[in-house]
Backbone as CSV, one residue per row, in Angstrom:
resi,resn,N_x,N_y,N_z,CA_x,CA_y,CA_z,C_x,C_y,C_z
1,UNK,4.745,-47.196,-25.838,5.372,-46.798,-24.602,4.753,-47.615,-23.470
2,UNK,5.853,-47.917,-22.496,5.030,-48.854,-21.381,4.299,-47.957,-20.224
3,UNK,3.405,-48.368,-19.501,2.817,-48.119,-18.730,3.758,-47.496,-17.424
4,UNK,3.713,-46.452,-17.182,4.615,-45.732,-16.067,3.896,-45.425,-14.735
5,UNK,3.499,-45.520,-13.775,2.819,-44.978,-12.164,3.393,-43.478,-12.226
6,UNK,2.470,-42.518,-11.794,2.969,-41.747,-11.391,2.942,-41.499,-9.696
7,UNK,3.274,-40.129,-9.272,2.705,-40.309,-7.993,1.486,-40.228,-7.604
8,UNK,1.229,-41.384,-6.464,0.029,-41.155,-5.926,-0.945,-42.221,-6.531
9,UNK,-0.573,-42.907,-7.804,-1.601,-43.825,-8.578,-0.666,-45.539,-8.323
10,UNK,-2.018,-46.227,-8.815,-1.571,-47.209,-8.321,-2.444,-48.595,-9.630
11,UNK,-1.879,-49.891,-9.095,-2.844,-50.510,-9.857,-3.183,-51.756,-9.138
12,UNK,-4.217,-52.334,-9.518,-4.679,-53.814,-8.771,-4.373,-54.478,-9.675
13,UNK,-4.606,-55.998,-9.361,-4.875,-56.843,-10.371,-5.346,-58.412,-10.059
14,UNK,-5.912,-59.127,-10.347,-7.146,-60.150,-9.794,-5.588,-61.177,-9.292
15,UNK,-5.341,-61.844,-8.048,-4.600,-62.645,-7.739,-5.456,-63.973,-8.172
16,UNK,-4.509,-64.289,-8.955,-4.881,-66.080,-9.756,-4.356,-66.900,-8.905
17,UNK,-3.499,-66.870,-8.099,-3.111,-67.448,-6.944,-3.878,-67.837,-5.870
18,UNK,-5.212,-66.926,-5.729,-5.537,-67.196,-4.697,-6.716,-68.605,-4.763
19,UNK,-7.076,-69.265,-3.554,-7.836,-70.009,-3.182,-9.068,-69.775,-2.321
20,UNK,-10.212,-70.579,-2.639,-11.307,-70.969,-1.374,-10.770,-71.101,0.018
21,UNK,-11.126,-70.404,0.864,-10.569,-70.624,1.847,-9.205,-69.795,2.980
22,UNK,-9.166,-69.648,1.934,-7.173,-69.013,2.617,-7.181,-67.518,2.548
23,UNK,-6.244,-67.262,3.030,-6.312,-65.605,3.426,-5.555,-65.057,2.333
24,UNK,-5.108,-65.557,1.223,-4.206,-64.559,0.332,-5.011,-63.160,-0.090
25,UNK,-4.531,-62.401,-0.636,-5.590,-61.473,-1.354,-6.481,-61.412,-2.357
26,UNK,-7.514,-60.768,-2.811,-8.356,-60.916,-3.440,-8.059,-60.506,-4.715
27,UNK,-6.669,-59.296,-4.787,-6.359,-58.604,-5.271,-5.013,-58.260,-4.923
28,UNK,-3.402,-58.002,-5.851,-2.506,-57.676,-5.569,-2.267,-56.775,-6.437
29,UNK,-1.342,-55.682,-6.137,-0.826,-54.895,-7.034,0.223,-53.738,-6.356
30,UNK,0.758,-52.369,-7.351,1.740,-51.970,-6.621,1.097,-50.195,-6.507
31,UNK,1.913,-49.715,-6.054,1.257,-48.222,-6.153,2.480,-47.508,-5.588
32,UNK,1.993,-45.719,-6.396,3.856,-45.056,-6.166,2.971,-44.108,-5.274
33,UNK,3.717,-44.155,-4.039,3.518,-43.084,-3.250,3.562,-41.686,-3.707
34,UNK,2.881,-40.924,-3.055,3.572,-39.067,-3.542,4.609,-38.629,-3.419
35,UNK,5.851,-39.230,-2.703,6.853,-39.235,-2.108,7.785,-39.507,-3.301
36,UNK,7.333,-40.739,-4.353,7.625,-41.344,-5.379,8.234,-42.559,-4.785
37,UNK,8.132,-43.435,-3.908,8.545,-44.510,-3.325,7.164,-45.825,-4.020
38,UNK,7.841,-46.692,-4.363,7.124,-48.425,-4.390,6.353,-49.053,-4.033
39,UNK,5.334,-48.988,-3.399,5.272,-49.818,-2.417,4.067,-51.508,-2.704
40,UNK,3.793,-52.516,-2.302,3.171,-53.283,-2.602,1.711,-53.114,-2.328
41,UNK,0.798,-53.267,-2.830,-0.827,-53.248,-2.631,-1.455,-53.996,-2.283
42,UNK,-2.211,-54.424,-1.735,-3.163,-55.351,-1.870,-4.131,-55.333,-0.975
43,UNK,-5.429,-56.407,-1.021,-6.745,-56.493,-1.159,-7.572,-57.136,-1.203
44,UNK,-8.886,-56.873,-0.089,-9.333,-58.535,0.390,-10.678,-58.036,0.415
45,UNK,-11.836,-58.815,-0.409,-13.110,-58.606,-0.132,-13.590,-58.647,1.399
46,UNK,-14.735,-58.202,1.894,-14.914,-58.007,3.087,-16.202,-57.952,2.887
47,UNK,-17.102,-58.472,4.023,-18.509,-58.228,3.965,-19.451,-59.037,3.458
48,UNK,-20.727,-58.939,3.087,-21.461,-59.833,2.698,-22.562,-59.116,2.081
49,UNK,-23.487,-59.421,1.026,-24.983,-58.586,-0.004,-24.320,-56.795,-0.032
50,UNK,-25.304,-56.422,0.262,-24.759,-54.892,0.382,-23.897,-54.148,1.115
51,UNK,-23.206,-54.838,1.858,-22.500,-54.346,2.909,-20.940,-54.954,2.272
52,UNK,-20.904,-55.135,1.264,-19.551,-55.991,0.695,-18.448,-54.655,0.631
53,UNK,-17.020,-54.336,0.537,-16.604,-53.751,0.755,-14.655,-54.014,0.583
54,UNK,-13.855,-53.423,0.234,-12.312,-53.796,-0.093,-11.763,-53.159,1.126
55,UNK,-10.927,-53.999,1.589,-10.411,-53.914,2.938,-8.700,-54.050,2.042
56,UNK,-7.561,-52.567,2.064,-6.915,-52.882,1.704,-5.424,-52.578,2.348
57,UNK,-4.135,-53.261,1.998,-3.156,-52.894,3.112,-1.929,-52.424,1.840
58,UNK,-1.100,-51.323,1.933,-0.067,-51.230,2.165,1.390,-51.590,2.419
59,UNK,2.489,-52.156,1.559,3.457,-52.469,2.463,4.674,-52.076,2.179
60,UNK,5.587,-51.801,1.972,7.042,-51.725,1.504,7.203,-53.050,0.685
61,UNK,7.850,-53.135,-0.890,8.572,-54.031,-1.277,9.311,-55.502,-0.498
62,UNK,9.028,-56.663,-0.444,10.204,-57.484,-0.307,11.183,-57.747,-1.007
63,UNK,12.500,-57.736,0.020,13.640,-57.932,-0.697,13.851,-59.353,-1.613
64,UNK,13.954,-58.777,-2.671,14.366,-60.553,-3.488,15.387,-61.002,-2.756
65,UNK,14.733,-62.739,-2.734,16.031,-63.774,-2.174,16.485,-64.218,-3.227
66,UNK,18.102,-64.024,-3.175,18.969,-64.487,-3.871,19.103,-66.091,-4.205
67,UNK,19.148,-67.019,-5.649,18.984,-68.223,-5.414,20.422,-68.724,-4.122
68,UNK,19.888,-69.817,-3.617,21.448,-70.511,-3.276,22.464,-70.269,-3.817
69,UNK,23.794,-70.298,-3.689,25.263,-70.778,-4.427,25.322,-71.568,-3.842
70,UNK,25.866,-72.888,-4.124,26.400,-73.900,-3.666,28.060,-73.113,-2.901
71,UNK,28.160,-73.416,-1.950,29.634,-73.317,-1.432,31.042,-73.984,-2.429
72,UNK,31.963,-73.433,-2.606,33.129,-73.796,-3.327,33.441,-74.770,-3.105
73,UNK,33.944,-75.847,-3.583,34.796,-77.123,-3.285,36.101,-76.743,-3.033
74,UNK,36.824,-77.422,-2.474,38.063,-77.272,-2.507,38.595,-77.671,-3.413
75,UNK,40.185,-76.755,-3.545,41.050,-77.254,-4.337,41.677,-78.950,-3.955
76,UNK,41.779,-79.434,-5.430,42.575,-80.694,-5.269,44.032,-80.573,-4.406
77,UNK,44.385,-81.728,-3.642,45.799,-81.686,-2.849,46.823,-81.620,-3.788
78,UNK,48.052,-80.405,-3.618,49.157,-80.678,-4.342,49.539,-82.381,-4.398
79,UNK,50.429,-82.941,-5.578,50.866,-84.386,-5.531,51.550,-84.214,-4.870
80,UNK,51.994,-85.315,-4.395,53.295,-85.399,-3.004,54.595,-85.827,-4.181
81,UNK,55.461,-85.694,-3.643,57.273,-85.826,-3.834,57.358,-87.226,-4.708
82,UNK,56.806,-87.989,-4.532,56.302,-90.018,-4.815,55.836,-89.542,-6.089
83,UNK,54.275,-88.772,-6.065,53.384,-89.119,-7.612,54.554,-88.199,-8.422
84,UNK,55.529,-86.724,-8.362,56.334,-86.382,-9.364,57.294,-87.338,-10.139
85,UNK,57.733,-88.594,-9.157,58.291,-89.311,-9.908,57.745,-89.928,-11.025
86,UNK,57.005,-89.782,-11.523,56.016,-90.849,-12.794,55.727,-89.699,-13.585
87,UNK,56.608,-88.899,-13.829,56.623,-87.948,-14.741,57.116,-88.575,-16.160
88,UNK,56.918,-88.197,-17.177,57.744,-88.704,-18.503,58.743,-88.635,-18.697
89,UNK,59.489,-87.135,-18.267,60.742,-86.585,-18.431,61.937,-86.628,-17.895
């Protein structure tokens, strides 16, 4: 059986994404409100020796972006009155 959230629990998980330097999180993950709502997690070391500490935020889901569609081409021009003549028949 897969792993289900209930309310109120949540989970982390080590962002491999992140870099030296940059502000991503230390930590991403999701958590179900008591409400039973989604929401995104995440999590940023803070501090320094003993004073180190998880500084973490909260957010609502982002909406997935849909890939592009390319826009339709148009239809080809009816033949004109001229190209029907070069019919076989």
């Amino acid at each position: 059986m897969a792993f289900a959230l209930r309310n109120g629990q949540g989970t982390l998980w080590p962002n491999h994404y992140k870099q030296a330097g940059d502000n991503r999180p230390d930590f991403k993950g999701t958590e179900k409100t008591l409400e039973g709502e989604m929401r995104e997690f995440a999590a940023w070391w803070k501090g320094e020796g003993d004073g180190r500490y998880l500084s973490t935020q909260a957010q609502m889901p982002r909406e997935q972006t849909q890939p592009r569609v390319p826009p339709p081409q148009p239809a080809a021009p009816a033949p004109s009155a001229a190209e029907d003549l070069d019919l076989p028949f």
